[in-house]
C-alpha positions as CSV (number, residue, x, y, z in Angstrom):
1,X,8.9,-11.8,2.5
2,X,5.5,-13.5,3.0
3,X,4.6,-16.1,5.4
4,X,5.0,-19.5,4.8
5,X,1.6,-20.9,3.6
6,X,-0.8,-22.3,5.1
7,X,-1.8,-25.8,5.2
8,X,-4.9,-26.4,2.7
9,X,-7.8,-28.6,2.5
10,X,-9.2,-29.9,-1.0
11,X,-12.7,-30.0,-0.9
12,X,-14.8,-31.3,-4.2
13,X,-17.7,-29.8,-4.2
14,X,-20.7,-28.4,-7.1
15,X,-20.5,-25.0,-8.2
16,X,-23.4,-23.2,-7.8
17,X,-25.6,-22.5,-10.6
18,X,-24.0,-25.8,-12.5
19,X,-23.8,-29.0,-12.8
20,X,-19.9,-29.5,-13.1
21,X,-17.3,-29.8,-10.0
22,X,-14.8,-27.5,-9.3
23,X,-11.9,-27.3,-7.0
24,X,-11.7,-25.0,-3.8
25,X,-10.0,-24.7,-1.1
26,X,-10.4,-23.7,2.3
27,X,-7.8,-22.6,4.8
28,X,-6.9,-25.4,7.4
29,X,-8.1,-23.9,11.0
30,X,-7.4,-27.0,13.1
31,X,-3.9,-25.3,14.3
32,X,-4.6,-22.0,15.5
33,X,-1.8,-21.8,18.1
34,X,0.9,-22.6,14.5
35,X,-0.3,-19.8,13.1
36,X,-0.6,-17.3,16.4
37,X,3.1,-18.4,17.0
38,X,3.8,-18.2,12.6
39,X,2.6,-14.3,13.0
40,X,4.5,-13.3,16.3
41,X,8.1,-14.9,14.6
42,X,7.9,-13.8,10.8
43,X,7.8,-10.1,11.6
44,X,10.5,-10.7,13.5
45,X,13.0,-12.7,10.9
46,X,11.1,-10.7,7.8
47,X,12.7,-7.0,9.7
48,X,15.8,-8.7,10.2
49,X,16.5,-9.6,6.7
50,X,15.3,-6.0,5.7
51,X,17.7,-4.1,7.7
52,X,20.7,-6.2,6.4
53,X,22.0,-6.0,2.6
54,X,23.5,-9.2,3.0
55,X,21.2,-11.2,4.3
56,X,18.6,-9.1,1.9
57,X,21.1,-11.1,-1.0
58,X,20.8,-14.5,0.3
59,X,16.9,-14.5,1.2
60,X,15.9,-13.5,-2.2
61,X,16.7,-16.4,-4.7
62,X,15.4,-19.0,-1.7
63,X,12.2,-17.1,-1.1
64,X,12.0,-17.0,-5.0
65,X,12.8,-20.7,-5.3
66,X,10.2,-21.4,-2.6
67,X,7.1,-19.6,-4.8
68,X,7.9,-21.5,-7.4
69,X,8.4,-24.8,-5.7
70,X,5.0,-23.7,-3.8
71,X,3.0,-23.0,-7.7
72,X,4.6,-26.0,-9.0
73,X,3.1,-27.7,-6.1
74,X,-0.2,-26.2,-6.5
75,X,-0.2,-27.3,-10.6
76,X,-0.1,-30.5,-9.7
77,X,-2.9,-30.2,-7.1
78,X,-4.8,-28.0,-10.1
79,X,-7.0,-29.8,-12.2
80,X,-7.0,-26.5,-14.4
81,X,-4.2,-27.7,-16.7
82,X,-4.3,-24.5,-19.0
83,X,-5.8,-21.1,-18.1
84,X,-5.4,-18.6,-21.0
85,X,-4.3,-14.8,-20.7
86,X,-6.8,-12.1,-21.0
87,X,-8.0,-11.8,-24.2
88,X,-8.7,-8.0,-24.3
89,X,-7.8,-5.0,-21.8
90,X,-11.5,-3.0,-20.7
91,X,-10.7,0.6,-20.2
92,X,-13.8,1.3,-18.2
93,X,-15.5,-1.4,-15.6
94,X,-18.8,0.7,-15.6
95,X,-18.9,-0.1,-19.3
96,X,-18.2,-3.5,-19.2
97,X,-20.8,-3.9,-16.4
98,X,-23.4,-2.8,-18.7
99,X,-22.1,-4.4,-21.6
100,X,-21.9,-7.7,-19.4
101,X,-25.6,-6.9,-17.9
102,X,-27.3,-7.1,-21.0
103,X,-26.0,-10.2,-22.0
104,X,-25.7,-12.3,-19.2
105,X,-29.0,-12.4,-16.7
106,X,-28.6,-14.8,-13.9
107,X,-25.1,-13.2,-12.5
108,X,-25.2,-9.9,-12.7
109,X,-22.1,-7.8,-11.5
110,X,-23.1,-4.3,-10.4
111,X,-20.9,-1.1,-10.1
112,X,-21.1,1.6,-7.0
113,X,-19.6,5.1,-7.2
114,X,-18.5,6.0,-3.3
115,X,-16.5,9.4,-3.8
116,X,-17.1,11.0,-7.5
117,X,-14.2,12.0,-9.4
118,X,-12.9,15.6,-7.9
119,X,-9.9,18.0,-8.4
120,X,-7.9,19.1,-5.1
121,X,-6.2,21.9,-4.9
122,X,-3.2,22.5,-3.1
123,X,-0.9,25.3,-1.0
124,X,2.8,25.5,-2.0
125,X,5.5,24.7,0.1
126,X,7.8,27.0,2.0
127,X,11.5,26.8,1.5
128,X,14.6,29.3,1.7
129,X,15.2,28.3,-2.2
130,X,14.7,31.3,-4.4
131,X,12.1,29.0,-6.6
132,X,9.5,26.4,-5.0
133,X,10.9,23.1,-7.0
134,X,8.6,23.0,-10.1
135,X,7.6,19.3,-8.8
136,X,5.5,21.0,-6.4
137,X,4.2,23.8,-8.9
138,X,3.5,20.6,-10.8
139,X,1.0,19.4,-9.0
140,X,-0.6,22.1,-7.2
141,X,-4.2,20.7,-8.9
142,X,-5.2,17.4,-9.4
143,X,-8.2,15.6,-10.5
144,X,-8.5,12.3,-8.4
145,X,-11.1,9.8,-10.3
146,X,-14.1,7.7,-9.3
147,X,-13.7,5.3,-5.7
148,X,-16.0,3.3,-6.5
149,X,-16.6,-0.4,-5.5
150,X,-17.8,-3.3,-8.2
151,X,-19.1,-6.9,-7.5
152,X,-18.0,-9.5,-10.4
153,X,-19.2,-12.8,-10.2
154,X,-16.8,-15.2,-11.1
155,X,-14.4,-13.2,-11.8
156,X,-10.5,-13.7,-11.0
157,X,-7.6,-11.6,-9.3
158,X,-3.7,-12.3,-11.0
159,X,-0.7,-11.4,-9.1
160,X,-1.0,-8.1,-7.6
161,X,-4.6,-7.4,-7.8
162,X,-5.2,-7.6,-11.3
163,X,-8.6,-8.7,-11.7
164,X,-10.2,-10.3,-14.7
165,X,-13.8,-10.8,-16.0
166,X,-16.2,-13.8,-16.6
167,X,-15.3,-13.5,-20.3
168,X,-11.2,-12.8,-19.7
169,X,-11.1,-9.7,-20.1
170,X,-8.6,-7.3,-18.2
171,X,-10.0,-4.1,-16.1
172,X,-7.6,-1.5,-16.3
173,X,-8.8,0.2,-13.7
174,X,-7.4,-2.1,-11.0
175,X,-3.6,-1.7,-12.6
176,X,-1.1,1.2,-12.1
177,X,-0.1,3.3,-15.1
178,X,3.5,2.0,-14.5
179,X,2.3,-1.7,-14.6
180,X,-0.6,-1.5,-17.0
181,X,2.5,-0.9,-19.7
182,X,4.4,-3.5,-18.9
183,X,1.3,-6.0,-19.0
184,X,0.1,-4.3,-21.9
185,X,3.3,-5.1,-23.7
186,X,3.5,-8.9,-22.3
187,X,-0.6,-9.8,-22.6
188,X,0.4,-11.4,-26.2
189,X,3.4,-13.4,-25.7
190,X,2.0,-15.0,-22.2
191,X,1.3,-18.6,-22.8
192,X,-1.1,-19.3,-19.3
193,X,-1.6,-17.9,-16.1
194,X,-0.5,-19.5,-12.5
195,X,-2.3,-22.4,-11.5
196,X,-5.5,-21.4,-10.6
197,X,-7.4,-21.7,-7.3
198,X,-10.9,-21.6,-6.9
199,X,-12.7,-20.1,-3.7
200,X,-16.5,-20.4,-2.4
201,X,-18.0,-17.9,-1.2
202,X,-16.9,-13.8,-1.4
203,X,-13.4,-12.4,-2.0
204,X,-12.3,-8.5,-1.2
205,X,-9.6,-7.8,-3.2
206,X,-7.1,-5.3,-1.3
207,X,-3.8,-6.0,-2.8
208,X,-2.4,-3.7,-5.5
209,X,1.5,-3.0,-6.9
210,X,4.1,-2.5,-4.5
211,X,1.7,-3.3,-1.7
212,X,3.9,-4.6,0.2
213,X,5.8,-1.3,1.2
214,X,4.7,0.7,5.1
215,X,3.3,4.1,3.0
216,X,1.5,1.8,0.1
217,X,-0.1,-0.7,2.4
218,X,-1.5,2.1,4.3
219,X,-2.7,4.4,2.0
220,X,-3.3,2.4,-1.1
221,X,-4.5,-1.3,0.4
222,X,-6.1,-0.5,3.9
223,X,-8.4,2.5,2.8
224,X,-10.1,0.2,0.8
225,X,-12.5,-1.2,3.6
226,X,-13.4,1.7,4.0
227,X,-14.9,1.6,0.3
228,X,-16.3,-1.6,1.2
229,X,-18.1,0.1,4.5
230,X,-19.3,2.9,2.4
231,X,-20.6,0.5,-0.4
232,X,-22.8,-1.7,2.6
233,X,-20.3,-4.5,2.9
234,X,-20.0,-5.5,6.7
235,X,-16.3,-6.8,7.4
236,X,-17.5,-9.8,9.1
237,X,-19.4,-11.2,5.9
238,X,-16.8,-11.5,3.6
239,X,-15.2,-15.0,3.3
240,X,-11.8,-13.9,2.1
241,X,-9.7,-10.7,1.6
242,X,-6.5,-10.8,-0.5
243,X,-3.6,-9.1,0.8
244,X,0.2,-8.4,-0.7
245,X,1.1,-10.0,2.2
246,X,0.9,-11.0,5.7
247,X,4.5,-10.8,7.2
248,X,5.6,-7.3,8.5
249,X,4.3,-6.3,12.2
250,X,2.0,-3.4,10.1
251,X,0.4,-5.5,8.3
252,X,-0.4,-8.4,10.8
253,X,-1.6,-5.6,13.3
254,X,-3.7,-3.5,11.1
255,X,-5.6,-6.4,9.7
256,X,-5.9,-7.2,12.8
257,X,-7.2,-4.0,14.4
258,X,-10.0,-3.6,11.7
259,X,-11.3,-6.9,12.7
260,X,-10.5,-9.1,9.9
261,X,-10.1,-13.0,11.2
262,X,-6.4,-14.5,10.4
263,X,-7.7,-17.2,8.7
264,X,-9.7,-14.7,5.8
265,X,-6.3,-13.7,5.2
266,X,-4.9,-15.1,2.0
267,X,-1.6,-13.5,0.2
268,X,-1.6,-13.0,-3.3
269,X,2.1,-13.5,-3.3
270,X,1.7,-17.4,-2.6
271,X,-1.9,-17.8,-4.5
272,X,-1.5,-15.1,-7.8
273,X,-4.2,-16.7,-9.7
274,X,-7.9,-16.6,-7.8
275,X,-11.4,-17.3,-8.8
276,X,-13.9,-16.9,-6.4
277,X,-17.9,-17.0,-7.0
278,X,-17.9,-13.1,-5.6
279,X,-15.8,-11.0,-6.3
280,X,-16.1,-7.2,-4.6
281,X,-13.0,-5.2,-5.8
282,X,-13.1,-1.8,-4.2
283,X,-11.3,0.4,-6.7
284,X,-7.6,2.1,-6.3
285,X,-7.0,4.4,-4.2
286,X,-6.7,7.6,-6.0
287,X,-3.8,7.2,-8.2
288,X,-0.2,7.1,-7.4
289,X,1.1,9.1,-4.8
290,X,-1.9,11.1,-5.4
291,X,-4.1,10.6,-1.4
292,X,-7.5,11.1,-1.2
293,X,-8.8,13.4,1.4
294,X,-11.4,10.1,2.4
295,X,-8.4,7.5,3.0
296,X,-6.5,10.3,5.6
297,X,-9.9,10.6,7.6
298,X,-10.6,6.5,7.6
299,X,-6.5,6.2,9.0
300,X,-7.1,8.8,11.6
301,X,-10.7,7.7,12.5
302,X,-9.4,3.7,13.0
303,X,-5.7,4.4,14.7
304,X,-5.9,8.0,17.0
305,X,-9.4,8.8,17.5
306,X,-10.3,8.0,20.9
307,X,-7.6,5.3,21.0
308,X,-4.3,8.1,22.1
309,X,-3.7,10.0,25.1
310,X,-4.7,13.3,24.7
311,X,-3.1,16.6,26.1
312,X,0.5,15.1,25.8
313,X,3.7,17.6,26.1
314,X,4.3,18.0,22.3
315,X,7.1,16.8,20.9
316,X,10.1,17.6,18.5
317,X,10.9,14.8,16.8
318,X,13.7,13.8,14.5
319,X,12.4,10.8,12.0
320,X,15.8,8.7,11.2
321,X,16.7,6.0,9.1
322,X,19.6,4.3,10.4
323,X,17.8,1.4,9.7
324,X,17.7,1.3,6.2
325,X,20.0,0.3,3.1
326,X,19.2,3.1,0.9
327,X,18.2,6.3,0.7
328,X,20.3,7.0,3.8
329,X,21.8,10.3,5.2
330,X,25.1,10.5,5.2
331,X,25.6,13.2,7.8
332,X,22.8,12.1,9.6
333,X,25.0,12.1,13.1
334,X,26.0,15.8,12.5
335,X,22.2,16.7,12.1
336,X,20.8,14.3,14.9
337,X,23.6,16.7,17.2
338,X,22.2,19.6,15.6
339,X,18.6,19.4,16.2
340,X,19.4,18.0,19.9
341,X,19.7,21.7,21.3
342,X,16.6,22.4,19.6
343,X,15.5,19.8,21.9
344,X,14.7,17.4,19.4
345,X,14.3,13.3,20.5
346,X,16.0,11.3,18.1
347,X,13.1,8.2,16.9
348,X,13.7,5.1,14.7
349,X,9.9,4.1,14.3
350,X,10.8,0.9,12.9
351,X,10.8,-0.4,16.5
352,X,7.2,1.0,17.2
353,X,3.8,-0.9,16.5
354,X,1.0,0.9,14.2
355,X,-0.4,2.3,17.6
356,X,2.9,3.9,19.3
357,X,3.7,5.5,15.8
358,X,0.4,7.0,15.6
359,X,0.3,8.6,18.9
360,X,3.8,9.2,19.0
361,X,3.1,11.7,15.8
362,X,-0.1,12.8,17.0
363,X,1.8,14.3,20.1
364,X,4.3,15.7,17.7
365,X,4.4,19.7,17.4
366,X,7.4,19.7,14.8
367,X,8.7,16.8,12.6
368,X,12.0,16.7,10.9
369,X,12.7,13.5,8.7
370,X,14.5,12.6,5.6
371,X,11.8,11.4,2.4
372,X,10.8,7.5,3.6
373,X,8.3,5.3,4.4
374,X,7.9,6.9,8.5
375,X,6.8,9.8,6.9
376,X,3.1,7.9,6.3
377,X,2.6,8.2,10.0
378,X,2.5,12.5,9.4
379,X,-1.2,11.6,8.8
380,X,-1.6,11.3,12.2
381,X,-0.4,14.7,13.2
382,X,-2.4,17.4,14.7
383,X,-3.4,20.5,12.0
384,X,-0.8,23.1,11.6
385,X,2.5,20.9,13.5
386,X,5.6,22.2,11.6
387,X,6.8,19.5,9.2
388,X,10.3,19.8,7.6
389,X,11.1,17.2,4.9
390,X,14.8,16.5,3.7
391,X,15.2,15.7,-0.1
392,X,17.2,14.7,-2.0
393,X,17.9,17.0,-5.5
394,X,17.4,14.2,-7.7
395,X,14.4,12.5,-5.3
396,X,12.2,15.2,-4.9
397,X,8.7,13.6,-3.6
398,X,5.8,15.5,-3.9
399,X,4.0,12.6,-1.6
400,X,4.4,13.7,1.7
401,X,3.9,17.4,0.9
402,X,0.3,16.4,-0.6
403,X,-0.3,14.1,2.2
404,X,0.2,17.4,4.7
405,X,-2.0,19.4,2.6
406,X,-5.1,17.2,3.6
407,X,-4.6,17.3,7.4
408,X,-3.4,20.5,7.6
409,X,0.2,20.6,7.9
410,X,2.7,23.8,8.1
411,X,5.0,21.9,5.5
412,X,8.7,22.9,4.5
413,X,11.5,21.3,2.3
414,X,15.0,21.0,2.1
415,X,17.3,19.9,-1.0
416,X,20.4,18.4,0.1
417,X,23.4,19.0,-1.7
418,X,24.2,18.2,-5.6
419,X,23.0,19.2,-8.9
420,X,19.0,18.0,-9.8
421,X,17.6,16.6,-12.9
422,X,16.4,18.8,-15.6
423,X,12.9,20.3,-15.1
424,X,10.0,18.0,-16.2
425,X,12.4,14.9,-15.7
426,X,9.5,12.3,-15.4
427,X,11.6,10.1,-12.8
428,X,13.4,10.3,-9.5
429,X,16.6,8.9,-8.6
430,X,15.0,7.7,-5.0
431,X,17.3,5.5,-3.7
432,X,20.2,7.8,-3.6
433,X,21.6,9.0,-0.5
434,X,21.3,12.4,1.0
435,X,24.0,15.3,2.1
436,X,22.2,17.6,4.0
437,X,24.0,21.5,4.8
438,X,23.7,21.8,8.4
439,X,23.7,25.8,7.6
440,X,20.9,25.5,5.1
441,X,19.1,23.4,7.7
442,X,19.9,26.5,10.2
443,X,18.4,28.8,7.8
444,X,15.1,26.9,7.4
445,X,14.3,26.4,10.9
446,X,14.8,30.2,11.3
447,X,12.2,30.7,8.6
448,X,9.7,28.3,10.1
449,X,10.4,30.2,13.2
450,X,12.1,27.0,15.5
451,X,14.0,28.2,18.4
């Protein structure tokens, strides 16, 4: 759940290069103490609703009612009475900026490649299984595209990062595969867009699908400043960044770490329709559970380097997730037991800021979790800690195991019990809880030689 948002001021004022007048608007800083004291409670009621099913049930249709009361409020502010859809979906943006550049001369929208296109190459897992699950065999190689950054003047961002040219047309490049079908499929039958609100001044786009999750907003919305670094962009001089969100504890810290001012901040989940004079759209990270090498060394680099105690006793640490709804581990008591004479602590890092997680893991020498979002923090671990990962047969997540290739992790699996899917099953059943075989667990730690 977002925060509530913030009050706006209308200001009427010329666009530049014309001689119409457009509508912007500008977020209100009169009240800064509101929205210090708006950031310290909303973590606060957003986990609370997260941890409870029920009260999961009742927040959704009112925080659903409230963003359409809020975009019916802003149509009526919105002199734009009728935006159309894209008109065409651009496959390539490095073709559409030279198509654009030859035909337009005063705003020209340029196109930088940061990290060319490159194929990683991965070690297999180690489990007692007979077979390494063919989800790992898989993806043993895989060719990660252009990070690039591109400046579009003009241009506009829908819903979650979406962005839009000049001349309406729709960059795939800034869409998942999953959503680009699905918008792909609805382009046609859309009658308009959201109301539409127009920004002076510069606008990073850092929000992409399911951006709103702990591993997603750190690996796929956060590593993008560190395209916009790379590219010459200093933080300071952007007017506005577009997050997902600005409501969970991560998210309000982070931003706030890298040094980007609260009232930049502006959530695509109250304002899905943006046009601003500049926009700088750093491109997707990699692709889908796919990390680049580059976004593990900018996390590392901003949250342990110099900022965690070094020389700490290591730690065995058990990863739980009694805090969840889903996905949980049915005998999780029996194995929490277990691993205690292994002298194992027992952690819920729900309860930790971005800083404790990071050198609590960094301090870590073995790691035992089920699949879930505290796994994210494993890129803070030291080269070659032990890393045990419990799966489900029908959820097995080749995320985690990629993510521990790039910083160096000893990395081993474990299927819980139940039949799987059929080999090249292009899903997972990821919400399903997990059984795990406290002899099977016995066996692995054995192999990874835990005593």
């Amino acid at each position: 759940m977002g925060s509530v948002p913030y009050t706006l001021r209308y200001n009427v004022t010329p666009h530049l290069n014309e001689n119409r007048y457009i509508q912007t608007e500008q977020i209100n800083l009169k009240n800064h103490t509101f929205m210090e004291i708006l950031d310290r409670i909303t973590p606060q009621i957003h986990r609370v609703i997260k941890r409870n099913r029920k009260l999961r049930d009742l927040a959704l249709p009112i925080w659903q009612l409230l963003q359409k009361v809020t975009l019916w409020w802003h149509s009526l502010l919105n002199p734009n009475k009728f935006i159309p859809p894209p008109t065409s979906i651009c496959e390539s943006l490095n073709d559409w900026v030279n198509t654009y550049s030859t035909q337009n001369q005063k705003k020209l929208p340029e196109y930088k490649v940061i990290y060319p296109q490159h194929t990683i190459t991965r070690l297999l897992p180690k489990t007692i299984d007979e077979n390494v699950h063919w989800q790992y065999q898989r993806n043993l190689q895989y060719q990660l595209p252009d990070a690039f950054v591109a400046t579009i003047p003009d241009g506009r961002v829908w819903n979650d990062g979406y962005i839009i040219t000049p001349d309406n047309i729709l960059l795939k490049e800034f869409t998942t595969k999953y959503s680009f079908d699905s918008i792909k499929t609805s382009l046609p039958s859309l009658d308009k867009l959201p109301p539409l609100h127009k920004l002076s001044g510069s606008l990073a786009v850092l929000s992409c699908d399911y951006g709103t999750g702990y591993y997603h907003w750190m690996f796929e919305v956060i590593p993008r400043l560190a395209l916009l670094e790379k590219a010459g962009f200093k933080i300071q001089d952007i007017d506005y960044f577009l997050v997902n969100q600005h409501a969970s504890r991560f998210q309000i810290d982070t931003l706030k770490d890298l040094g980007i001012q609260r009232h930049k901040i502006i959530e695509s989940c109250w304002y899905p329709h943006i046009q601003a004079e500049q926009i700088i759209a750093p491109s997707l990270v990699g692709v889908p559970v796919q990390v680049p090498g580059w976004a593990c060394d900018f996390l590392r680099h901003n949250f342990i380097d110099n900022k965690v105690a070094k020389n700490r006793q290591p730690l065995r640490i058990y990863l739980n997730r009694s805090q969840v709804v889903h996905r949980k581990v049915e005998n999780e008591g029996e194995i929490i037991e277990f691993l205690s004479r292994f002298g194992f602590c027992n952690i819920a890092t729900e309860n930790l800021s971005i800083w404790e997680q990071a050198e609590l893991l960094s301090s870590a020498e073995i790691v035992i979790a089920p699949h879930g979002a505290g796994l994210t923090n494993l890129v803070f671990c030291k080269p070659g800690t032990k890393v045990i990962e419990l799966l489900s047969p029908k959820g097995v997540s080749t995320l985690f195991w990629a993510l521990g290739n790039h910083v160096g992790l000893d990395y081993y699996y474990l299927l819980g019990e139940g039949e799987g899917l059929p080999e090249e099953t292009y899903y997972h059943v990821l919400s399903e809880n997990i059984s795990i075989n406290l002899h099977s667990l016995d066996k692995l730690l054995q192999l990874a030689g835990i005593k």
